[in-house]
N, C-alpha and C positions, 0 to 999 in steps of 0.2 A: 211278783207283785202282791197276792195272797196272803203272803204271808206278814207281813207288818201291818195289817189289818187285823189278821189273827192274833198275832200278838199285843198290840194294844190291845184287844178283848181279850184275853189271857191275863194283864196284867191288873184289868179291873174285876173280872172274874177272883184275881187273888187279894186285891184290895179289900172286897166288901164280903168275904168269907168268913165265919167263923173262926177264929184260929186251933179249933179243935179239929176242922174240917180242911184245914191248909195241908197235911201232909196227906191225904188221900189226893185231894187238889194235883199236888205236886208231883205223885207217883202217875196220874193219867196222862198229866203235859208231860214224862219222861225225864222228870227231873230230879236230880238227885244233890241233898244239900248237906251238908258238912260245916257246923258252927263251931269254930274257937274262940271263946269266951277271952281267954288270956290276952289274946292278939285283936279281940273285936273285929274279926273278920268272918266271911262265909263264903266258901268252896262251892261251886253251882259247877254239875256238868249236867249236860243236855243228851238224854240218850233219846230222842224222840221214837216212837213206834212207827215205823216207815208202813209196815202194812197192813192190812184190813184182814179182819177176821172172817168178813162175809162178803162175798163181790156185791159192790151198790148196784149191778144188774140185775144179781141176783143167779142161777144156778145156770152158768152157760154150757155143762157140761151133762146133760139128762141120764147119761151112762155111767158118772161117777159114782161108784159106792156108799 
């Protein structure tokens, strides 16, 4: 259920951006786009980041190096 709340905020997040600042935009959300001009079409896959870089607990491990 989180997530089609996220994405509508996603999608207005990509509305009211700079368009210089949409392809950084688009590498965070995991997305990757592909324009062909000839065909007026655009190729979207979604590679989203599944995991965190830092636990949001924070270091549950005090013995880790």
């Amino acid at each position: 259920m989180k997530m089609i709340p996220r994405s509508t905020e996603m999608v207005e997040v990509i509305g009211k951006a700079d368009p210089a600042d949409r392809n950084d935009l688009y590498t965070q959300m995991g997305l990757h786009l592909v324009y062909n001009p000839s065909e007026r079409e655009a190729v979207v896959e979604a590679r989203p980041n599944m995991h965190q870089i830092a636990c949001p607990r924070g270091d549950l491990n005090p013995h880790a190096p």
